[in-house]
C-alpha positions in Angstrom: 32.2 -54.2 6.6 29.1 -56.3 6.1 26.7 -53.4 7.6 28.2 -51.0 4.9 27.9 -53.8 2.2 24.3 -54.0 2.9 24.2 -50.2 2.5 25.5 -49.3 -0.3 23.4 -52.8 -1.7 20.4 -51.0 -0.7 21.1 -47.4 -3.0 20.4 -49.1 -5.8 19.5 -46.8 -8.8 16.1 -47.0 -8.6 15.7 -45.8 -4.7 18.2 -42.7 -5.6 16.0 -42.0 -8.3 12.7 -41.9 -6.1 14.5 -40.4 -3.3 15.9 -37.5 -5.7 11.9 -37.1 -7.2 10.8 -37.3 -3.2 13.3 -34.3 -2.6 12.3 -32.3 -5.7 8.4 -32.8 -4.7 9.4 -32.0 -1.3 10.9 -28.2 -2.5 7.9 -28.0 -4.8 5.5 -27.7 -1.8 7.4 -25.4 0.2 7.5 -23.3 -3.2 4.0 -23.3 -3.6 3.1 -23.0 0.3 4.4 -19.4 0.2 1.0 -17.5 1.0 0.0 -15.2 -2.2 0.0 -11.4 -1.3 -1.0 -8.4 -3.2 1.5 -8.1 -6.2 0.3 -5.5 -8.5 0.6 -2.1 -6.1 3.8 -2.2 -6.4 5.9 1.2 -8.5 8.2 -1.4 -10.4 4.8 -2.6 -11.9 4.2 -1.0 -15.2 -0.1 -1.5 -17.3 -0.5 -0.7 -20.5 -3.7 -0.2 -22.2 -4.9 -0.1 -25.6 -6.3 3.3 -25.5 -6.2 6.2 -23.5 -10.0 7.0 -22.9 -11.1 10.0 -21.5 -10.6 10.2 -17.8 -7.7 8.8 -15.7 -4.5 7.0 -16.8 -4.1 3.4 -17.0 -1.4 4.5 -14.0 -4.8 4.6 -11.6 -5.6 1.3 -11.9 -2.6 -0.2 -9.6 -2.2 3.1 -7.2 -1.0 1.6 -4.0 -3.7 3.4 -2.3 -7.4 2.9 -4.7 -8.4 6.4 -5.0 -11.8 7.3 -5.0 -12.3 10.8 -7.3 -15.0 9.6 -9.5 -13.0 11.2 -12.5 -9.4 11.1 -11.4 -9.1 7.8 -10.5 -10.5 5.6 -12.7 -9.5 4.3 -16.0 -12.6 4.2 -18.7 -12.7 2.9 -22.6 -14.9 6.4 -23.5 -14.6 9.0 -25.6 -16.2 11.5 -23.6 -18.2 12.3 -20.3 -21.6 10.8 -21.6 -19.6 7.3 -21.8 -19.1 7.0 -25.4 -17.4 3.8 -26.1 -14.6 3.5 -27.9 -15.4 1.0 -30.8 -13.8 -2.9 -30.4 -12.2 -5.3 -28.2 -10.1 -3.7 -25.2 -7.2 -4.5 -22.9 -4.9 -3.8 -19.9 -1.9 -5.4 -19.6 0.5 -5.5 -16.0 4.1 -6.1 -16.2 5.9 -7.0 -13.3 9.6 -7.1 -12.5 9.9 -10.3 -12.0 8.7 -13.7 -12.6 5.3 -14.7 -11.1 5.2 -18.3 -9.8 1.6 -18.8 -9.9 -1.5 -16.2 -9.0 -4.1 -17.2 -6.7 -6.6 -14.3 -7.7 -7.8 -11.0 -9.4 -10.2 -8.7 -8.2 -11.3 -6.4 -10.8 -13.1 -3.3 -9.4 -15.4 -2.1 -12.2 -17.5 0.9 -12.3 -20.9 1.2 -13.7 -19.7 0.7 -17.0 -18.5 -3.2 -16.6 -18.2 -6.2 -18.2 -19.1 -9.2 -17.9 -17.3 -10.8 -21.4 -13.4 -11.4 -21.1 -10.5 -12.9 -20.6 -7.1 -13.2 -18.0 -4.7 -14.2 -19.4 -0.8 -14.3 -18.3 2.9 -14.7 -20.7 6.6 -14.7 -20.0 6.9 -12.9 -23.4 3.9 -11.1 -24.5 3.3 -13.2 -27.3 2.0 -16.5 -26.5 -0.9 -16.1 -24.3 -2.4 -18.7 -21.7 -5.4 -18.1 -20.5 -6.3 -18.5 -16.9 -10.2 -17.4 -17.0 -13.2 -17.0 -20.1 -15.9 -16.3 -18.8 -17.7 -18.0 -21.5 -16.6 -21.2 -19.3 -15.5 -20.4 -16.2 -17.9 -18.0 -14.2 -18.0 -20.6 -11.4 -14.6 -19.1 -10.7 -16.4 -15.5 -10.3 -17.9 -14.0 -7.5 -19.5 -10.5 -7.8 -20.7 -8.0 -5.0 -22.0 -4.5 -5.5 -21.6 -1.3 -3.2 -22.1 2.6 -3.6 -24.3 4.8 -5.6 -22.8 6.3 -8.5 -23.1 10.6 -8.1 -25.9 11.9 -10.5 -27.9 9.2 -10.7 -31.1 8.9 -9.4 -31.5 5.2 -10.6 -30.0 2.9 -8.6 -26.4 2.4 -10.3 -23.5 1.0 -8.0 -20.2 3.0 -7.9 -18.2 -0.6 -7.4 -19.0 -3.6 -9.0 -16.1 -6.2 -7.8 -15.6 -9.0 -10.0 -13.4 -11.6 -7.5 -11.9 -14.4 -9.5 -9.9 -17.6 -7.9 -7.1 -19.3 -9.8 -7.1 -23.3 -9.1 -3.2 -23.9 -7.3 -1.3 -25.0 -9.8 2.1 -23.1 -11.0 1.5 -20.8 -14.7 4.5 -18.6 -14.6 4.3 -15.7 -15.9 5.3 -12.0 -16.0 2.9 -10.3 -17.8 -1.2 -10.3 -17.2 -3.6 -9.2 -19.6 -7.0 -8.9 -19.3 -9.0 -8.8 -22.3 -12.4 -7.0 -22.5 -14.4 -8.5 -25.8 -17.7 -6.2 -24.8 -18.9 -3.8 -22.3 -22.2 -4.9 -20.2 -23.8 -1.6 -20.1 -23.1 -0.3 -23.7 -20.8 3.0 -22.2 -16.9 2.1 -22.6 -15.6 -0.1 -19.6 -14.0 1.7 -16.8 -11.7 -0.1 -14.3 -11.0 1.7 -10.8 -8.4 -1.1 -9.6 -6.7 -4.4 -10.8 -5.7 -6.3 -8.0 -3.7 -9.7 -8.6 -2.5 -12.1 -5.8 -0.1 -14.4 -6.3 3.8 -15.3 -5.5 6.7 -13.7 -7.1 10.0 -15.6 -7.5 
């Protein structure tokens, strides 16, 4: 009887209270320690764009295997074949089917036409908008890396130009990204042959 006095003396409010935050921590770890995979190519994921453009849909951009037709597979803010840019601020938005716990990284694999001025940004609702990168303040978070030679051009152009950026670990749910393009590098309208986004669905 004594021992289970002495017990029970020792759950005092305060040590449930830590144990319970101890616990919750505890589940919040395992959570988070779930190792991010490729979430976008995925056929329940739906991307939207604000225009059209001129060559592939905004469909191309998440195929589950990139394609690599120079006019087919690729998604491009122009009005024709000479790169014409559509006038203003662009975007592509990816829904997914469910609830993103946190992303780790997007890899944006530009063509020629790239930019270097936007934004990612994710929300639950499409609405309110948090934004995860700016490049006006955060290009320590992007890498970049060139390969291929795009056809026709005897100057050297590359075909890819992969823009990597890593998230910091910490949870921004979400279930839609949008990245938003305020201006075009080269002067043609952007064109996007993947978006890639890592992370852990719920």
């Amino acid at each position: 009887i004594a021992n289970l006095v002495v017990r029970r003396s020792l759950e005092t409010p305060s040590n449930v209270s830590n144990s319970n935050t101890a616990l919750a921590n505890l589940r919040k770890v395992k959570i988070r320690h779930n190792p991010p995979s490729l979430i976008s190519r995925d056929s329940m994921v739906k991307v939207y764009t604000d225009v059209r453009g001129n060559l592939g849909p905004p469909s191309v951009m998440i195929q589950t295997t990139p394609g690599e037709d120079w006019i087919k597979d690729r998604w491009q803010a122009a009005s024709d074949m000479h790169g014409t840019a559509i006038p203003g601020v662009h975007w592509v938005v990816l829904e997914f089917s469910s609830v993103v716990s946190f992303a780790s990284k997007v890899i944006l694999d530009w063509e020629a036409a790239y930019a270097r001025d936007y934004r990612i940004e994710v929300s639950m609702d499409k609405v309110d908008w948090k934004v995860l990168f700016d490049s006006h303040t955060d290009s320590k978070l992007r890498t970049i890396a060139e390969s291929g030679q795009s056809p026709g051009v005897r100057t050297k152009t590359p075909l890819h130009i992969l823009h990597t950026i890593m998230f910091p670990e910490n949870e921004h749910k979400f279930k839609f990204l949008r990245v938003y393009i305020r201006k075009s590098a080269m002067g043609w309208g952007v064109s996007l042959w993947q978006l890639d986004v890592y992370g852990v669905m719920n």
